[in-house]
SEGU-263962 format. One line per 5 residues: number of its first residue (from 1); their letters; for each residue z, y, x negated of C-alpha. Coordinates in Angstrom, 3 decimals. Each point is the difference from the previous one (the first is absolute). Last residue first. Example, Ala and Ser with C-alpha at 12.3 -4.5 7.8 and 13.67 -1.06 7.14 Angstrom:
<pts>
2	SA	7.140 -1.060 -13.670; 0.660 -3.440 1.370
</pts>
This chain:
<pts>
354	XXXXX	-74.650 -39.179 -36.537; 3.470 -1.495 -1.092; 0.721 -3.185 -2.685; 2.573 -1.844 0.605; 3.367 -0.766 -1.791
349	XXXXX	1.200 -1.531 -3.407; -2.350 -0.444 -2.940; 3.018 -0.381 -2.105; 0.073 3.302 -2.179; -1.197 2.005 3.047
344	XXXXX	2.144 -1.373 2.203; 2.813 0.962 -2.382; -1.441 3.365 -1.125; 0.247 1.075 4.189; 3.209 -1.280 0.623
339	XXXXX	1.343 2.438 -2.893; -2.018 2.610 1.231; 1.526 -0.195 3.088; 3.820 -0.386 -1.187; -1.116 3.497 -1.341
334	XXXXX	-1.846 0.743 3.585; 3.670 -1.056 1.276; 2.449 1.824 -1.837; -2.315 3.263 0.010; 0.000 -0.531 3.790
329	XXXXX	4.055 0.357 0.399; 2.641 -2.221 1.472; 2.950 1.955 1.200; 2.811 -1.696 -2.180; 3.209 2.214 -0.153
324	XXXXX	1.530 -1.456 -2.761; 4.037 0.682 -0.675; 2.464 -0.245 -2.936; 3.941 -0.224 -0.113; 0.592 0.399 -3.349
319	XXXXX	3.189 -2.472 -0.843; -1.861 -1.123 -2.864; -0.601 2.904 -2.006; -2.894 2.967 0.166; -2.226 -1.311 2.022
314	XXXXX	-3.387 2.014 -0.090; -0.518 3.374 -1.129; -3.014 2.097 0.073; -3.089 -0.029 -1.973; 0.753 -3.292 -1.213
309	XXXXX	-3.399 -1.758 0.322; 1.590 -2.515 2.645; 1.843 2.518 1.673; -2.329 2.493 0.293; -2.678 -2.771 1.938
304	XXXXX	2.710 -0.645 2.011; 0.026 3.498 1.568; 3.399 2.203 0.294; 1.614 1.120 2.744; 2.939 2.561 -0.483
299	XXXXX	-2.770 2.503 -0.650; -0.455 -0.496 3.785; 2.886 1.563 1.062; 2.803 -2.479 1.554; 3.165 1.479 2.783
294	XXXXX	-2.105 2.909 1.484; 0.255 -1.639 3.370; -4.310 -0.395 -0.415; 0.593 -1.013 -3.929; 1.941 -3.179 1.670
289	XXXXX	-2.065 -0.870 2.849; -3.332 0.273 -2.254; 1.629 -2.181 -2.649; 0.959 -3.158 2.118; -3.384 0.887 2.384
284	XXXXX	-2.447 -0.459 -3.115; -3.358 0.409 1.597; -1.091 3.315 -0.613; 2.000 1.932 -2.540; -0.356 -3.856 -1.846
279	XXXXX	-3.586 0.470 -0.075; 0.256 2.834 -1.899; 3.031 -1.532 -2.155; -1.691 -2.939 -1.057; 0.799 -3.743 -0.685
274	XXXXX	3.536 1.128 0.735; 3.644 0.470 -1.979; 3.332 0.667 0.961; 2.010 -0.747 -3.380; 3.914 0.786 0.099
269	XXXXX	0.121 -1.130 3.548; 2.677 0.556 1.768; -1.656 2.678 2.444; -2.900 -2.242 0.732; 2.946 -2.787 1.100
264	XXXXX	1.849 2.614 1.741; -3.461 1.382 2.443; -0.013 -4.240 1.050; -2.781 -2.312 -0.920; -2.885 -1.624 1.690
259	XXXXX	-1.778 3.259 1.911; -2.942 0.683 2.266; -1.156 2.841 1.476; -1.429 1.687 -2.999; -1.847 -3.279 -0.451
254	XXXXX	-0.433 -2.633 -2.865; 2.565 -2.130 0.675; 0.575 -3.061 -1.543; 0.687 0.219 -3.746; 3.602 1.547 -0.571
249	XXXXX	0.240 -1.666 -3.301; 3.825 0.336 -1.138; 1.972 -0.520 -2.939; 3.216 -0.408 -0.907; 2.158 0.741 -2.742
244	XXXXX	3.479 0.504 2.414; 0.010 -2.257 3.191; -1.758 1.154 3.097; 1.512 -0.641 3.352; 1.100 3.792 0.704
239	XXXXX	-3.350 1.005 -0.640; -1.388 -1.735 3.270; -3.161 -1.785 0.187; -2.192 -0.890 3.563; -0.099 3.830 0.363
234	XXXXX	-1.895 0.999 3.353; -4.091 -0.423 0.518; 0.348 -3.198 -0.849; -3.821 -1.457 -1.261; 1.790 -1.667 -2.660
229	XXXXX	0.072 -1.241 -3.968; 2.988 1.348 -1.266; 0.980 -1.390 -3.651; 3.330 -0.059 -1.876; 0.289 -0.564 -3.717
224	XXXXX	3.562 -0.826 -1.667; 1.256 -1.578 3.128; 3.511 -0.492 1.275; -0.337 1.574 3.576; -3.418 -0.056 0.493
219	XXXXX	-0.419 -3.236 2.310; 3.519 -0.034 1.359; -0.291 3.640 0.704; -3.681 -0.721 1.727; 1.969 -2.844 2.571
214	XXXXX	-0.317 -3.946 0.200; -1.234 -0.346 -3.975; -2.749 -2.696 -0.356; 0.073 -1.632 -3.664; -2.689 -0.587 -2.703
209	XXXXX	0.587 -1.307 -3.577; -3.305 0.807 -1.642; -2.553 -2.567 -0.473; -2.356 2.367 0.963; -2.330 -1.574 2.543
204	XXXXX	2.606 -2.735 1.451; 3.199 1.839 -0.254; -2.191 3.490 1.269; -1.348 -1.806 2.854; 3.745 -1.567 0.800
199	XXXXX	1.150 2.962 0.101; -2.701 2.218 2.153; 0.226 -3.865 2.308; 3.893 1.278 0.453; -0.538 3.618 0.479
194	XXXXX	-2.539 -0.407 2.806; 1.912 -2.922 1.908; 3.157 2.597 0.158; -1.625 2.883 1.077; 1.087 3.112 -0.656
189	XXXXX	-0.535 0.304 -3.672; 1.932 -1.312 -2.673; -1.087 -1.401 -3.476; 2.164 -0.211 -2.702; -1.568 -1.419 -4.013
184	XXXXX	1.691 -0.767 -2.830; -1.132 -1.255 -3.282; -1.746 2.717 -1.021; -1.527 0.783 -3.207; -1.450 2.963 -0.130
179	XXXXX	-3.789 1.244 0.312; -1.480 -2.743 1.466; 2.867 -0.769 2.407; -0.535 3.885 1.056; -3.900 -0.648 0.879
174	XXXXX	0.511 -3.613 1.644; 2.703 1.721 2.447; -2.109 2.629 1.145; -2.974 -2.034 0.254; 1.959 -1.689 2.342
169	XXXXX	0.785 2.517 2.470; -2.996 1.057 0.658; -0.858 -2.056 2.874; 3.367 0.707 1.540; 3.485 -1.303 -1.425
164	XXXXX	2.002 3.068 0.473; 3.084 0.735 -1.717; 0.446 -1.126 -3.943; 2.260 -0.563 -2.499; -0.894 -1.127 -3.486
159	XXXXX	3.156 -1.309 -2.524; -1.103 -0.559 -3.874; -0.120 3.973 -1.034; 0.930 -0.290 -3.998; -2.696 3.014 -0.857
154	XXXXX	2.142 2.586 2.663; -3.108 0.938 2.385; -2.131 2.785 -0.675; -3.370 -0.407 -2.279; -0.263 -3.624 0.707
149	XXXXX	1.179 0.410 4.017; -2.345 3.257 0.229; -2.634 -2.741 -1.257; 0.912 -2.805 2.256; -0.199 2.572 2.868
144	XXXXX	-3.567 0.952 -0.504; -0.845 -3.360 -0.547; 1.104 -1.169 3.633; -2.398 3.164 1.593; -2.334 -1.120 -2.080
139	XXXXX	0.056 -3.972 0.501; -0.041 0.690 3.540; -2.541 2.567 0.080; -2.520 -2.438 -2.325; 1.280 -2.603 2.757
134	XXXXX	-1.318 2.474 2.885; -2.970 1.116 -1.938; -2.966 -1.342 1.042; -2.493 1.555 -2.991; -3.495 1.898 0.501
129	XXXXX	-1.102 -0.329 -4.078; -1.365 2.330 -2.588; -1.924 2.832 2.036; -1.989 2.361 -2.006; 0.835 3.442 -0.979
124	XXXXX	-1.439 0.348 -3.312; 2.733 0.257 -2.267; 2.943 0.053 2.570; -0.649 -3.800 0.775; 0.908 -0.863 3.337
119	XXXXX	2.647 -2.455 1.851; 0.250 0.436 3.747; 3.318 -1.646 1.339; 0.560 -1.913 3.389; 2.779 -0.972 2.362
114	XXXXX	0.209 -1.037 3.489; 3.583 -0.519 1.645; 1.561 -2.649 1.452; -1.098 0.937 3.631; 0.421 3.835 -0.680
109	XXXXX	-0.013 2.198 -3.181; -3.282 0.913 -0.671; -0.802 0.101 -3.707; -1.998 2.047 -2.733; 0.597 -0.139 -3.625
104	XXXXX	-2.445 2.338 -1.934; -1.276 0.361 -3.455; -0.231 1.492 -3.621; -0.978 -1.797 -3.121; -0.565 1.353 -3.556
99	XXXXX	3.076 -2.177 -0.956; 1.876 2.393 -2.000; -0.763 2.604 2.516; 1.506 -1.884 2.959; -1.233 1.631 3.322
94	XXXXX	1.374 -0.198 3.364; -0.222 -0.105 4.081; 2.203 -0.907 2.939; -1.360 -0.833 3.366; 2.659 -1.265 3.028
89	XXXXX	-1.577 -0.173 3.513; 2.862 -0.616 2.344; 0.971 -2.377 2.541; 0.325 -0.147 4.173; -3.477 1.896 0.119
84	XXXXX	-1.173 1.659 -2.955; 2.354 2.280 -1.430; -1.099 1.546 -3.007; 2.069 -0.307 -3.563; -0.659 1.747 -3.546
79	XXXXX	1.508 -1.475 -3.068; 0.759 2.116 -2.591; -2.926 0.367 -2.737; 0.794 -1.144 -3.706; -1.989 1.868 -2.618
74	XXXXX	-1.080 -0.905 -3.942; -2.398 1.898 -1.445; 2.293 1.627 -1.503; 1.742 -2.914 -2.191; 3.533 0.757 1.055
69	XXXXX	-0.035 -3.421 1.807; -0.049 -1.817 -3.099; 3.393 -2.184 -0.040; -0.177 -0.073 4.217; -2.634 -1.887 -0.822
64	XXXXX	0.689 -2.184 -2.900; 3.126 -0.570 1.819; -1.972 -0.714 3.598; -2.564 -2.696 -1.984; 2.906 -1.889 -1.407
59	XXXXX	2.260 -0.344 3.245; -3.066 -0.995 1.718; -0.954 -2.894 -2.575; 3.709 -0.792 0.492; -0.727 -0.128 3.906
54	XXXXX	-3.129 -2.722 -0.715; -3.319 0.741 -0.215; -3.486 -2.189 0.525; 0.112 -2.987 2.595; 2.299 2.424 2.523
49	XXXXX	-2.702 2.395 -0.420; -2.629 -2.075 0.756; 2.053 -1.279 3.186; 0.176 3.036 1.127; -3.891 0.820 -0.513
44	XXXXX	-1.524 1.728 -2.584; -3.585 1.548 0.638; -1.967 0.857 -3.107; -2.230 2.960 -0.773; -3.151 -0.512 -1.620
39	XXXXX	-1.870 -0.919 -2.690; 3.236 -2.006 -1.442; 0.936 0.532 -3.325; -1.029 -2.330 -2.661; 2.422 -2.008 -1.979
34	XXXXX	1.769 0.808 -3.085; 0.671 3.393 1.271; 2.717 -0.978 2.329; 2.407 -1.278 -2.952; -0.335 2.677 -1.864
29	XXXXX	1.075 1.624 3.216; 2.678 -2.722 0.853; 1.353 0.241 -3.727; 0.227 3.822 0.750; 2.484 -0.511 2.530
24	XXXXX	2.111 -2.921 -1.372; 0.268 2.476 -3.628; 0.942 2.632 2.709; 2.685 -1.715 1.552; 1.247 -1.525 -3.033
19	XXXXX	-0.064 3.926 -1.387; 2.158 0.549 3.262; 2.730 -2.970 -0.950; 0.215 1.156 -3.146; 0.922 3.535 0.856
14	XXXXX	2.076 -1.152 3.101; 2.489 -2.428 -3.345; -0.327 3.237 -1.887; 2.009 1.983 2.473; -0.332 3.705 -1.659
9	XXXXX	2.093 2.150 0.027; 0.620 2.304 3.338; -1.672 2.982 0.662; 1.307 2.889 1.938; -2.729 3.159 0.256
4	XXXX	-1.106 -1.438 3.629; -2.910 0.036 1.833; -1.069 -1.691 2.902; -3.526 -0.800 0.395
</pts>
């Protein structure tokens, strides 16, 4: 991970908030061995996991994560992609030490998508659970910016914007409204219908106020935490519309050809962080661009994971502008995994396999 000699004090509100985490964590294993374990492995459907964990259980399970990542046995493995047809073949692989789990996510990206994860024990081997994962990769993806939001937005945030109101979208807003308290909330995207049902399904699911913006600037322009969520392969968010102290979750795109926010917001940025560098040298098109035109180098990008345990800085005063790169990475997901797993375990959720 990134290293840094800088360390900040410490933030003994995050401290208390990742011993909670851990305290919830273990009180799920204790938990778990009160009743038997199943003989074999389980499979999990959508709704299953819908029934068992929320996006704050997410948020949870990545900071206890990300907390212990430098366990060694502990690996994350990039994503790998094949094209198959019209879509892609997308398989991404990881172990969590702490956990004594390790596991795959595999999906095809075409017709809504198809997404699974492989759950195993690395004691012996076995197989723990075959799990659909697109709302586990909703929730994940959404966690993962709730936490950078915790660990990097100004504490008094209270107005959300966001662009994009795609399947994900939502999870995005539920994560950061669970994390500050916002009272705000500006949708735009493209299409006028879309943004106004987004607003009206975050009003009615988050009891947040909820309002549809007619342009991005509109949208971002005055808020304290700014979120892309878009397939756009151009910027959708300009620096020049950002207000001191904010912060941004650039969340959407996950390819080296695709990019949410402009080379001036990166550059602006007092914090650029990622889930993880080597996969960011990869996918992460805003900081590939940049370091390619010899204008970012990649010790300029920090991971998350460093932030939250202080290795390197993180905001240093509130008119830090501060920037997430989310990728989505398979560590996040077989921990969100394992999570699922304990839960359906706990409550006799799921079926049995051959």
């Amino acid at each position: 991970m990134a290293k840094a000699a800088a360390k900040k004090k410490a933030r003994p509100k995050t401290k208390t908030v990742r011993k909670s985490a851990a305290r919830s964590t273990t009180r799920s294993k204790a938990k778990a061995k009160t009743k038997p374990a199943p003989k074999g492995p389980l499979y999990l459907t959508e709704a299953d996991v819908q029934r068992l964990v929320t996006v704050k259980d997410a948020i949870a399970t990545l900071e206890l994560m990300f907390e212990t990542w430098p366990d060694p046995a502990t690996s994350n493995l990039p994503r790998q992609r094949a094209q198959i047809g019209k879509g892609s073949f997308n398989l991404m692989g990881a172990a969590w030490g702490a956990s004594e789990i390790f596991g795959l996510k595999a999906y095809y990206g075409i017709g809504g998508g198809r997404f699974h994860v492989l759950l195993y024990s690395s004691r012996d081997g076995s197989l723990k659970a075959m799990i659909e994962a697109d709302h586990l990769g909703r929730m994940r993806t959404g966690a993962a910016s709730g936490l950078a939001t915790k660990i990097l937005a100004n504490p008094d945030a209270r107005t959300l914007g966001v662009i994009g109101a795609g399947r994900q979208a939502f999870t995005q807003v539920a994560a950061v409204c669970a994390v500050r308290k916002i009272e705000t909330v500006r949708v735009f995207t493209r299409t006028a219908e879309h943004r106004e049902a987004f607003a009206k399904e975050i009003e009615r699911k988050l009891r947040v106020t909820a309002e549809p913006a007619t342009t991005g600037e509109a949208a971002i322009g005055d808020a304290d935490v700014a979120i892309t969520i878009t397939k756009s392969a151009e910027p959708v968010l300009r620096a020049n519309w950002l207000k001191s102290g904010v912060h941004v979750n650039a969340a959407g795109a996950n390819s080296a050809s695709r990019r949410e926010v402009d080379a001036e917001t990166v550059l602006r940025a007092t914090v650029r962080a990622t889930d993880q560098v080597a996969q960011a040298r990869v996918e992460a098109g805003e900081y590939r661009d940049l370091v390619a035109a010899g204008r970012l180098q990649w010790q300029d990008v920090v991971e998350l994971g460093d932030v939250l345990t202080e290795k390197v800085p993180g905001r240093r005063g509130p008119a830090d502008i501060t920037l997430y790169k989310s990728l989505g990475i398979a560590l996040e997901d077989i921990a969100f995994a394992d999570l699922i797993w304990r839960r359906a375990v706990e409550r006799g959720v799921g079926k049995a396999m051959p």
